[in-house]
C-alpha positions as CSV (number, residue, x, y, z in Angstrom):
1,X,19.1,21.1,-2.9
2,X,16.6,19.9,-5.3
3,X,13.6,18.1,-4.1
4,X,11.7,15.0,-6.0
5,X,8.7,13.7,-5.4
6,X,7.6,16.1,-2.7
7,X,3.8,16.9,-1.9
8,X,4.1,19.4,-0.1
9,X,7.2,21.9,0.3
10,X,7.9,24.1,3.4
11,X,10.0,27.0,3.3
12,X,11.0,28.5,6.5
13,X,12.7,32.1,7.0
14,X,12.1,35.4,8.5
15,X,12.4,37.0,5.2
16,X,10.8,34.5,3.1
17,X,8.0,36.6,2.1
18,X,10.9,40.0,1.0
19,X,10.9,38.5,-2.1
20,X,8.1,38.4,-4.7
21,X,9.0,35.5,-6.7
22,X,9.0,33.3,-3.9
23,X,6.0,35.1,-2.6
24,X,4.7,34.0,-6.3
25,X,5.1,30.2,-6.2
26,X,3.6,29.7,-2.3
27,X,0.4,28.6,-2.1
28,X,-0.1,29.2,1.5
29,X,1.7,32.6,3.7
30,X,1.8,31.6,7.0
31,X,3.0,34.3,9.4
32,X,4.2,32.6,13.0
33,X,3.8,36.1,15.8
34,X,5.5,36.2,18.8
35,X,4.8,38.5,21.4
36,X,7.8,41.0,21.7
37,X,8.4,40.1,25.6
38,X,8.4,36.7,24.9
39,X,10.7,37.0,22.2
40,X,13.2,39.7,24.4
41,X,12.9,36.9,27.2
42,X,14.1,34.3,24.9
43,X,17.3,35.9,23.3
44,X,18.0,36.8,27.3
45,X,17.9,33.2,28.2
46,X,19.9,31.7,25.5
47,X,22.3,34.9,25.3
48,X,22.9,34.7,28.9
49,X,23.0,31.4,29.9
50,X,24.1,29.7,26.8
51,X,26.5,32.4,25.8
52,X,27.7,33.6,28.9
53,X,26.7,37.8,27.6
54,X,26.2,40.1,30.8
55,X,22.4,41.6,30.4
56,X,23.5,45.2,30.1
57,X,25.0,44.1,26.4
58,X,22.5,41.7,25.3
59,X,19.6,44.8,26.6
60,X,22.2,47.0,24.4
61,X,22.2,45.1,21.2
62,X,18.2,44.1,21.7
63,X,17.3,47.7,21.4
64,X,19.9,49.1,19.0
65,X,19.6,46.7,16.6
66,X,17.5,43.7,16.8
67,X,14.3,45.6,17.7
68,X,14.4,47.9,15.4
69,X,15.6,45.6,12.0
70,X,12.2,43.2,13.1
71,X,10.1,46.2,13.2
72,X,11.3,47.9,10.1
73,X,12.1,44.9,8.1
74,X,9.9,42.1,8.8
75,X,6.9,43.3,10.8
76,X,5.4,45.0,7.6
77,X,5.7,41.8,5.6
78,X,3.3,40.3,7.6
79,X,0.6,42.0,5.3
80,X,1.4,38.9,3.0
81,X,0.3,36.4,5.0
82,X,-3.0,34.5,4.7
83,X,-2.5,32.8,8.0
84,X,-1.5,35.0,11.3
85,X,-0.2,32.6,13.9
86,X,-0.2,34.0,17.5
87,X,2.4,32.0,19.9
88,X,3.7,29.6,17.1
89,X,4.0,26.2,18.3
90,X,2.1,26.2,21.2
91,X,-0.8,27.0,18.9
92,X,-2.8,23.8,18.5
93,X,-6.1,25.2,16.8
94,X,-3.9,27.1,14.4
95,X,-1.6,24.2,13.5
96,X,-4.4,21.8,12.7
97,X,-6.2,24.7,10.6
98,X,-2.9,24.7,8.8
99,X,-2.7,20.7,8.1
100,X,-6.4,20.6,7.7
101,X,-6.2,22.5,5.0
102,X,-3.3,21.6,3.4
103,X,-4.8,18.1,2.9
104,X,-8.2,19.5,1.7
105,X,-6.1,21.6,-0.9
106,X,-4.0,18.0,-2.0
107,X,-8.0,16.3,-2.4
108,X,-9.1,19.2,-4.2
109,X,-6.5,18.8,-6.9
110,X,-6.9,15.0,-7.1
111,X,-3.6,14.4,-9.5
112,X,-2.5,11.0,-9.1
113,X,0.9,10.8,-11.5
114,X,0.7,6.9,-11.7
115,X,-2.8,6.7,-12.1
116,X,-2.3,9.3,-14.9
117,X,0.4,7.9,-16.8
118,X,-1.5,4.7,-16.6
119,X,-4.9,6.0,-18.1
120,X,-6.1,4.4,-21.5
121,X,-5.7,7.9,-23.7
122,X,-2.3,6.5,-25.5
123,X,-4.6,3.4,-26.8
124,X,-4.5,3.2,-30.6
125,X,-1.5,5.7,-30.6
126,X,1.7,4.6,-32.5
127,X,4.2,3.7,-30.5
128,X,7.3,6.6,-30.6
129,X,10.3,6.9,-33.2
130,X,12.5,6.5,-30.0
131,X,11.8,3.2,-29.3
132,X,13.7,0.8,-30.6
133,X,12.6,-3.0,-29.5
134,X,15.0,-6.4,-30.0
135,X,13.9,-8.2,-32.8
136,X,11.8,-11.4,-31.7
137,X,13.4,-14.4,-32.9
138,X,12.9,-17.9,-31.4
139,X,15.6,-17.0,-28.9
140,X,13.9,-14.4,-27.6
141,X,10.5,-15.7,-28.1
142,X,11.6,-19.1,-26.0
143,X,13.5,-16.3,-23.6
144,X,10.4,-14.8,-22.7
145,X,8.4,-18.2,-22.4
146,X,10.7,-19.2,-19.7
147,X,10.6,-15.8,-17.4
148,X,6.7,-15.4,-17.9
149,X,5.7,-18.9,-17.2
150,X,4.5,-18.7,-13.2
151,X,6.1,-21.9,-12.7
152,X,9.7,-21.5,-13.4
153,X,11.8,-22.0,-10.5
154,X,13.5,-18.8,-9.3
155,X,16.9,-20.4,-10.4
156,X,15.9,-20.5,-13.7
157,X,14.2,-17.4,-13.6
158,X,17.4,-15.7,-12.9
159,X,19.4,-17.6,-15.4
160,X,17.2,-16.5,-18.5
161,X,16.7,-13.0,-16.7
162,X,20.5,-12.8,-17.1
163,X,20.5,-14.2,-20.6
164,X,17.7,-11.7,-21.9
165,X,19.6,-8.9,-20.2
166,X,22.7,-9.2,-22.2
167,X,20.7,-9.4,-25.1
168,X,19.4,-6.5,-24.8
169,X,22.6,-4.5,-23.7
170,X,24.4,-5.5,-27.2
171,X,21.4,-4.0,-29.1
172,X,21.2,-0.8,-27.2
173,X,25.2,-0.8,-27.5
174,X,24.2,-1.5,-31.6
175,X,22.6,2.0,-31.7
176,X,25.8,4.4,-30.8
177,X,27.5,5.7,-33.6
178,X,30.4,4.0,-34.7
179,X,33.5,4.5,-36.6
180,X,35.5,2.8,-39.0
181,X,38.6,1.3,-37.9
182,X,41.9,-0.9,-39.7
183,X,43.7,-3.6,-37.7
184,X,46.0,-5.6,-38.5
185,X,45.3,-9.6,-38.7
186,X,47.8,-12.1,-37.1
187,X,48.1,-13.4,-40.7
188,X,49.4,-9.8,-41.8
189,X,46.7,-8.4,-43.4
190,X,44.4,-5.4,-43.0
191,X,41.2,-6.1,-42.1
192,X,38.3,-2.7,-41.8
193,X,36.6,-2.8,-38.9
194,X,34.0,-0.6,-36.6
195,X,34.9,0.8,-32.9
196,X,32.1,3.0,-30.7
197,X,33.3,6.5,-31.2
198,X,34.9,8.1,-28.3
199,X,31.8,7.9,-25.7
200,X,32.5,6.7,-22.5
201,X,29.6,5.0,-21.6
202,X,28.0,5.0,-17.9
203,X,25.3,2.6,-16.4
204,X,22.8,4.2,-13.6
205,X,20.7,1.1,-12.2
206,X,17.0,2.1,-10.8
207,X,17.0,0.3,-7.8
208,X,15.9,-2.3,-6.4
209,X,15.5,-4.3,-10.0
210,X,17.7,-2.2,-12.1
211,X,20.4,-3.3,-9.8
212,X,20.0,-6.9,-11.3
213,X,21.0,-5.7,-14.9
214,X,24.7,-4.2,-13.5
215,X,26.4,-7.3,-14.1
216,X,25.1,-8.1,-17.8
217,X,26.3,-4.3,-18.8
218,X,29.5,-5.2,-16.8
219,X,29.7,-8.0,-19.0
220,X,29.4,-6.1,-22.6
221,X,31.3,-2.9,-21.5
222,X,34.1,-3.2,-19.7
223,X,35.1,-1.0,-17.2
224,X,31.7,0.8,-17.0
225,X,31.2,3.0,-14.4
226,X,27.4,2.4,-12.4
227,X,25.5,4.9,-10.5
228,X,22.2,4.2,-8.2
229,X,19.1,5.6,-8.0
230,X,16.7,4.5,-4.8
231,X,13.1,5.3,-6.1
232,X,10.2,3.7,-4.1
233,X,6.3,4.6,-4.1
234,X,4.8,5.7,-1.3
235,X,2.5,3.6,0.3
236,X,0.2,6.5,1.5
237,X,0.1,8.3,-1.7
238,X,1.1,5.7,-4.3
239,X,3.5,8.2,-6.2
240,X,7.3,7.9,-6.6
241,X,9.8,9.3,-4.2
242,X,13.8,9.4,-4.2
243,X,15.6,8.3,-1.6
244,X,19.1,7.5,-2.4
245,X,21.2,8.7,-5.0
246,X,25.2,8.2,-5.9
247,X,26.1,9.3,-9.5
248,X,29.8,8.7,-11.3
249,X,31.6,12.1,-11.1
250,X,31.4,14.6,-14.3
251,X,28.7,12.2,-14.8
252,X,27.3,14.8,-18.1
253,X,30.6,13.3,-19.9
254,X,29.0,10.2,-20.2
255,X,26.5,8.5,-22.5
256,X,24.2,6.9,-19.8
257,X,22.1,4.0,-20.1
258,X,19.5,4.2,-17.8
259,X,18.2,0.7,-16.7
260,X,15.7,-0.9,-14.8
261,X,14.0,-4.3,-15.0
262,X,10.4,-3.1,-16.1
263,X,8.9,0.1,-16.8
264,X,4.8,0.4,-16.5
265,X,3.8,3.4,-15.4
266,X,7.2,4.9,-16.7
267,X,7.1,7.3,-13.4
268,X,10.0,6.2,-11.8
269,X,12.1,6.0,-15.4
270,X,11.0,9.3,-15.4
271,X,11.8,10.7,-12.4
272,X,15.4,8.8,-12.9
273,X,15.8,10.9,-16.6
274,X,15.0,14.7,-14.4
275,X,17.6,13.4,-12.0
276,X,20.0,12.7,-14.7
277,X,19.1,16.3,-16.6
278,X,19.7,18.0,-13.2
279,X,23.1,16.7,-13.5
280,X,23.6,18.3,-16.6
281,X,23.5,15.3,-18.7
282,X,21.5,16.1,-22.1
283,X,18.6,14.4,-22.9
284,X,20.4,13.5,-26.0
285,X,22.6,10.8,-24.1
286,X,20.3,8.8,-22.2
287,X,19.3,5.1,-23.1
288,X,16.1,4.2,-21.1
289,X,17.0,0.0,-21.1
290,X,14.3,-2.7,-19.8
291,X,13.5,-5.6,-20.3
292,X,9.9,-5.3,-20.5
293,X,7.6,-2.2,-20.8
294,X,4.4,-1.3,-21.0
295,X,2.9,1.0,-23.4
296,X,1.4,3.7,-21.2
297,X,5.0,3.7,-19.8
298,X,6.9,3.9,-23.4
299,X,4.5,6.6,-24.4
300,X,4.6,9.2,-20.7
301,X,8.8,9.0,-21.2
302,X,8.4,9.2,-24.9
303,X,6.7,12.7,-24.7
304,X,8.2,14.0,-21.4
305,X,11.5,13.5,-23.2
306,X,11.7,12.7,-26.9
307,X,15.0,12.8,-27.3
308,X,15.8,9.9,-24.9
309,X,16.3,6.4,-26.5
310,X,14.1,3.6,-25.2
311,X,15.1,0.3,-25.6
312,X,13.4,-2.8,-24.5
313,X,12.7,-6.8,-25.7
314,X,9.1,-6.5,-25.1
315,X,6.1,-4.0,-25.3
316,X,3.3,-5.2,-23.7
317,X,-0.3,-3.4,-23.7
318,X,-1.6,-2.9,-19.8
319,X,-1.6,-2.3,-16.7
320,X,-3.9,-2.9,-14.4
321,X,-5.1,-0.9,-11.2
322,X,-2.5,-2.1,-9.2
323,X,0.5,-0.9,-11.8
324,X,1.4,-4.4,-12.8
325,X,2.2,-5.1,-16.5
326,X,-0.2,-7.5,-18.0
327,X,0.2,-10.2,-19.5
328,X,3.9,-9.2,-18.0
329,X,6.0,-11.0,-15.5
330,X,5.2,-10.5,-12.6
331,X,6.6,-8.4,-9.7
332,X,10.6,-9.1,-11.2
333,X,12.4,-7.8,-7.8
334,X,10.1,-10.0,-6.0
335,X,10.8,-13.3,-8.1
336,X,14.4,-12.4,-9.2
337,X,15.6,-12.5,-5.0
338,X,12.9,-14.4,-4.0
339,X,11.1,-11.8,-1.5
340,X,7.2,-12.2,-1.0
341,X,6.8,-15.1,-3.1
342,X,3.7,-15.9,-1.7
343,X,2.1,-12.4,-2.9
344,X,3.0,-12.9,-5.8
């Protein structure tokens, strides 16, 4: 099962350290020892009283085989290790050794994702080829008035929200290729058109504000099918996690467009896009959609993956040290259902 977000990974197994690649990629060998009565008495408990096994045959298969596989199989790779436990979890001294050093190893490395992604070393860059921003006519300009302004009312917040997000969904649909197409008029007459070429199309909604966007693609594409993606920062760490995930089936098929309501950082967008590649879909058919973004965010996805399409109504310049876009909008989950209001 693939694993996002983790800081630290624990792999357990009595022959985890037979093979040398794995042995390769672990930054700490911890060998657990348990005396060999202690481990006889054990299997004779739970063979006996949990199994119902007479003692004669448990003794029998103990000595014939068990024994003599641990000593000749994983006994030696205890040379590997850089830790030797002695009576595993009973072991307090050892066990807080373990963790103490575990977290002096995640100081030592100091790699904040969010705070690096945010840093100031895109400034003065030109922003990528793959984005692609909706023009800024009055509409739009008079769009963003109304869901920047601190004072709207969370009714009308939601209304223009809505407005701007089908906006932006007809320009991203803009960008597929298209074919030409003949129909016939009512009047009898043919009349050359354009039709998408034959993509099916698939929303994925990064919850909890790309889940506010589903009914605006709904509304420009019908019959879309929507996946979910739960990713939320940890409070202890301040980096992304995943925590729920529900894709459409033969989901690579599809020509996905990735939405959420802002991007600043862009480490959630990105996480999203690895999930999406882990799936098999290529890079090549992933629309990153927001409604605003900031331009630390547009440049991290841009050069983790330049072959995904970012599309957005807005680019502003910051963020500050708490992740927000400035000038920006606010926290949009927060104001689009009305939760923590007077945070905010």
């Amino acid at each position: 099962k693939t694993i996002y977000g983790a800081n630290v990974v624990v792999f357990e197994g009595i022959m985890a350290f037979t093979s040398k690649e794995l042995l390769k990629l672990m930054d700490l060998k911890v060998f657990v020892d348990t005396d060999s009565d202690v481990r006889l008495a054990r299997r004779l408990r739970r063979d006996i009283s949990e199994r119902g096994r007479e003692l004669e045959g448990v003794l029998k298969q103990y000595n014939t085989f068990v024994k003599p596989s641990f000593e000749h199989y994983i006994e030696p790779t205890m040379t590997y290790a850089d830790i030797i436990v002695p009576r595993g979890g009973d072991n307090d001294v050892a066990i807080n050794l373990i963790v103490l050093h575990v977290h002096t190893q995640l100081l030592a490395r100091g790699f904040k994702l969010r705070n690096q992604l945010a840093s100031a070393e895109h400034r003065f860059q030109p922003l990528p080829n793959t984005l692609c921003i909706l023009e800024k006519t009055p509409q739009v300009h008079g769009i963003h008035t109304f869901i920047r302004n601190v004072e709207t009312s969370r009714d009308e917040f939601i209304f223009y929200s809505k407005r701007l997000m089908r906006l932006l969904f007809e320009f991203a649909l803009s960008m597929l290729p298209f074919r030409e197409m003949t129909v016939e008029t009512p009047q009898g007459i043919d009349y050359t058109g354009k039709k998408i070429s034959n993509i099916k199309i698939a929303g994925v909604s990064i919850l909890r504000a790309g889940e506010t966007m589903e009914q605006a693609l709904r509304e420009v594409c019908k019959d879309v099918s929507i996946g979910k993606i739960l990713i939320q920062t940890n409070l202890d760490t301040g980096e992304p996690e995943l925590h729920y995930l529900r894709l459409p089936k033969n989901i690579k098929e599809y020509h996905i467009f990735l939405h959420d309501a802002t991007v600043a950082t862009g480490a959630a967008a990105m996480m999203a896009i690895r999930v999406l590649l882990d799936h098999d879909v290529p890079e090549s058919s992933i629309t990153l959609c927001s409604l605003l973004m900031a331009e630390s965010g547009v440049h991290s996805v841009a050069y983790a993956f330049p072959k995904v399409k970012i599309v957005t109504t807005a680019v502003d310049k910051e963020v500050n040290e708490k992740f927000h876009i400035l000038p920006g909008i606010g926290n949009f989950g927060d104001r689009f259902f009305g939760t923590d209001l007077t945070e905010n």
